[in-house]
C-alpha positions as CSV (number, residue, x, y, z in Angstrom):
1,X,26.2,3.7,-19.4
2,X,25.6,5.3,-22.9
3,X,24.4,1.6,-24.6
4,X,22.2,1.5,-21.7
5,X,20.3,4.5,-22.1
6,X,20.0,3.7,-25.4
7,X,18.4,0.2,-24.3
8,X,15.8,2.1,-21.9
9,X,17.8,0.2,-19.2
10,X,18.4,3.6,-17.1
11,X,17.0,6.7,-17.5
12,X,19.6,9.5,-18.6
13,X,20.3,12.1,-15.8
14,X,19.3,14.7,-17.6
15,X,16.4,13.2,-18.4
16,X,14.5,13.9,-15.5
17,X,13.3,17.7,-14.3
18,X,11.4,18.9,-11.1
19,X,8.8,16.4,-10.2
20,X,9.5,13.6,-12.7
21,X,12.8,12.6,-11.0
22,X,10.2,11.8,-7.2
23,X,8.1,9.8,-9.8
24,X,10.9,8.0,-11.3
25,X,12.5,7.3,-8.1
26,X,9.3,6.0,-6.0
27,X,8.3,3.7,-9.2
28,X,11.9,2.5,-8.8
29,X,12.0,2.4,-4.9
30,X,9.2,0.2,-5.4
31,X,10.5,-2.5,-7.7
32,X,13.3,-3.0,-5.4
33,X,10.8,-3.4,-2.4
34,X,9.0,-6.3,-4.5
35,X,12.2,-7.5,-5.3
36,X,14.2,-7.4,-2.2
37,X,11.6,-6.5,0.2
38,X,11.9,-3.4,2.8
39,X,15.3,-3.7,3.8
40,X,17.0,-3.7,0.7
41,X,15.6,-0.1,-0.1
42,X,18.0,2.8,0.3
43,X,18.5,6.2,-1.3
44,X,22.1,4.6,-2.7
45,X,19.8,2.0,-4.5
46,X,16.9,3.8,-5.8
47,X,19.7,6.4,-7.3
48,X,21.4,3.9,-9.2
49,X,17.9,2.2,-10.7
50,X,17.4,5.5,-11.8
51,X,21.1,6.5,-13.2
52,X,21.4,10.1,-10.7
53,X,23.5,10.9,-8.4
54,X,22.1,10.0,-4.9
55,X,22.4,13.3,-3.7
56,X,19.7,14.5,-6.2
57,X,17.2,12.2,-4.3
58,X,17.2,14.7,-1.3
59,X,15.6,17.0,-3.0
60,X,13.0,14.9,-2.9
61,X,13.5,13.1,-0.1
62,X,15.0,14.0,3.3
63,X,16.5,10.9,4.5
64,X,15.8,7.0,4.3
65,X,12.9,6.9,6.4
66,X,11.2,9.8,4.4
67,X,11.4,7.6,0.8
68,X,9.9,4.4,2.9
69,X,7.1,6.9,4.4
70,X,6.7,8.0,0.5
71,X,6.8,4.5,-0.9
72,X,4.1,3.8,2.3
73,X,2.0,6.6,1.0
74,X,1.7,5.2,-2.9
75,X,1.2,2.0,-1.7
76,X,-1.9,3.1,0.3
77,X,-3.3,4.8,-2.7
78,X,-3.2,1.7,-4.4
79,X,-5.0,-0.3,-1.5
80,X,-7.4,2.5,-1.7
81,X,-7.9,1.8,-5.7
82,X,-8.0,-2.4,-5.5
83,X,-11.2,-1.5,-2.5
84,X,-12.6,1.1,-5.1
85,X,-12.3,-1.3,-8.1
86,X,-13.8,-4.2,-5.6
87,X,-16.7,-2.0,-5.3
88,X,-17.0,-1.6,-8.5
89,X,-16.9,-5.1,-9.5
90,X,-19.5,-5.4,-7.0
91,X,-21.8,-2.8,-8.0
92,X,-22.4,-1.8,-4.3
93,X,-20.1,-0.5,-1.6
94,X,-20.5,-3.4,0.9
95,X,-18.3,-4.4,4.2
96,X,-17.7,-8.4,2.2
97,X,-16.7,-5.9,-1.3
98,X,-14.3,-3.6,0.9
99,X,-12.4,-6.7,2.5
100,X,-12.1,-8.5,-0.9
101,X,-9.9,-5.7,-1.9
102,X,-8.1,-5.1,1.0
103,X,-7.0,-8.9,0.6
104,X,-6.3,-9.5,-2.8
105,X,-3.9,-6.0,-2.5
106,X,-2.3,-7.8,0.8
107,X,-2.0,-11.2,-1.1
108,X,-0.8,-9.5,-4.3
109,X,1.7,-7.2,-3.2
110,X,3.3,-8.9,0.3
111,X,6.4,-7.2,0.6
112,X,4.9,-3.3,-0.2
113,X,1.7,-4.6,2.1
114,X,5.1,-5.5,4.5
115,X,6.4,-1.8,4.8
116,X,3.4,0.0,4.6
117,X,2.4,-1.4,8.4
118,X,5.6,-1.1,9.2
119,X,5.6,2.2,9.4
120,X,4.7,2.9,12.9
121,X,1.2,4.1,14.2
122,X,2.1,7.4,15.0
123,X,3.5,7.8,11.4
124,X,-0.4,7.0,10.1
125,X,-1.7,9.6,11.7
126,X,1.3,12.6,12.1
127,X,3.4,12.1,8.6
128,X,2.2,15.0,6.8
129,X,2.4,12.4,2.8
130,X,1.9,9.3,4.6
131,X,-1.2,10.4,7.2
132,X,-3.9,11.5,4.0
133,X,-3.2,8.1,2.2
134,X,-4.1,6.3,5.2
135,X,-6.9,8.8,5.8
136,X,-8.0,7.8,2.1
137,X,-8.4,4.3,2.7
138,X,-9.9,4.8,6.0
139,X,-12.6,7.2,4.4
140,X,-13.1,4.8,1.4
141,X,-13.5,2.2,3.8
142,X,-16.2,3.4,6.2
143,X,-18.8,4.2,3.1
144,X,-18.9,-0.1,3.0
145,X,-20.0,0.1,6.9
146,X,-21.9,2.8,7.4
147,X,-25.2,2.5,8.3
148,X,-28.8,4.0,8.5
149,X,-29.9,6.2,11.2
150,X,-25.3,6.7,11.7
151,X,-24.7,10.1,12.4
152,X,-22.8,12.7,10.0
153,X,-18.9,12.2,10.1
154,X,-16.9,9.5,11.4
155,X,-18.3,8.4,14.7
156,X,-17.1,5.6,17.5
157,X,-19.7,3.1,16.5
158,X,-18.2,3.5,12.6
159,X,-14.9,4.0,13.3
160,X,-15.4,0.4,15.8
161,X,-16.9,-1.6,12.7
162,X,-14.4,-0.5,10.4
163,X,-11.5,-1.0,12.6
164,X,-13.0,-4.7,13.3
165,X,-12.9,-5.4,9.5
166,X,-9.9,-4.0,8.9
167,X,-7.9,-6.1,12.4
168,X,-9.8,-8.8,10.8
169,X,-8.6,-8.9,7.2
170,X,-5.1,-7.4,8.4
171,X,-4.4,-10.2,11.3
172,X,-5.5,-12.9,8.9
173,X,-3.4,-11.4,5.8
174,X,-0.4,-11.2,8.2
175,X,-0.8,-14.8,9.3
176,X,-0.3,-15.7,5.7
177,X,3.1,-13.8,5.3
178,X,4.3,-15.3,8.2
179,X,3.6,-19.1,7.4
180,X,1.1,-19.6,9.6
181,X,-1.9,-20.3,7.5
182,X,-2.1,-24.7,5.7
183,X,-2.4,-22.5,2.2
184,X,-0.2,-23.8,-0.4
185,X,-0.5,-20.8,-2.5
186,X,-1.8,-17.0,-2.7
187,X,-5.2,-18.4,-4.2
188,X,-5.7,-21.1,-1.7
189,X,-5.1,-18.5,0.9
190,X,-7.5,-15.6,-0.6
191,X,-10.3,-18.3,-0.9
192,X,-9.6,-19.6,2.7
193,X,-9.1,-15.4,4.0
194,X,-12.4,-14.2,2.3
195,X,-14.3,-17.4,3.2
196,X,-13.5,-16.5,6.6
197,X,-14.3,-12.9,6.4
198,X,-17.6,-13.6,4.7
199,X,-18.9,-15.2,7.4
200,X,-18.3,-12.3,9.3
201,X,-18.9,-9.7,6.8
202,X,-20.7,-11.2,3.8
């Protein structure tokens, strides 16, 4: 263990205080979803990548499902930062900009894309970390579609063209993870995805 830490292979336990150790453990959580996908992810697992006691981790952490909803949560802040970067690249905050993002994060990250919708419904809207990512993307997501003359907030008719670009570039994202898009690759399958969506949304 001791040539280890000196290697930078695993952290030293007393390394870590207050909130470092939930930043150590969701950037480690998250390598072992990339690796392994979902279901190799445990508390067990993301204490030995980190070199602490697994009890330390519920601290942090109340059980299993409360590090997935955690891991969930980051994973959404970085869907919301791929759509805010596609913007940017864009120079405009267009429907065709905000689905170019949402894909190339899908594409790009398939197994943390995997557990973040497999979360539950409910969980988007009621998990007190989990709910205000979602609620960030969401937000981020209706400035591309809304339009003049909408009124102030988040009505039906915005919430309906969001939700149509976002079942849209979802459905077709998932299709691709599950073999059932002719793409031989991640680029063949963005250009494919986005030429699709662009007809809708471009």
């Amino acid at each position: 263990m001791a040539r280890e830490q000196e290697a930078g292979l695993t952290p030293a336990r007393d390394s870590f205080h207050h909130g470092n150790l939930r930043a150590a453990a969701l950037e480690a959580a998250r390598r072992i979803v990339e690796e392994q996908g979902p279901e190799g992810l445990s508390l067990r697992a993301v204490a030995a990548a980190t070199g602490v006691n697994h009890r330390a981790l519920y601290r942090h952490f109340a059980d299993r499902d409360d590090l997935l909803a955690a891991v969930a949560a980051d994973g959404f802040g970085l869907l919301r930062d791929g759509i805010a970067d596609a913007f940017a690249g864009a120079g405009a905050t267009t429907p065709l900009a905000m689905v170019t993002g949402y894909v190339d994060f899908a594409l790009g990250n398939p197994r943390l894309y995997a557990l973040m919708f497999g979360m539950g419904g409910q969980a988007f809207l009621t998990h007190s970390v989990l709910a205000p990512a979602v609620a960030g993307v969401t937000d981020l997501a209706a400035e591309a579609f809304r339009q003049p003359g909408d009124p102030p907030g988040f009505s039906l008719a915005l919430r309906d063209r969001v939700m149509l670009a976002w079942g849209s570039a979802h459905g077709l994202c998932d299709l691709w993870a599950r073999g059932a898009l002719r793409a031989k690759g991640p680029a063949e399958a963005r250009a494919y995805v986005l030429g699709l969506l662009a007809g809708r949304f471009g």
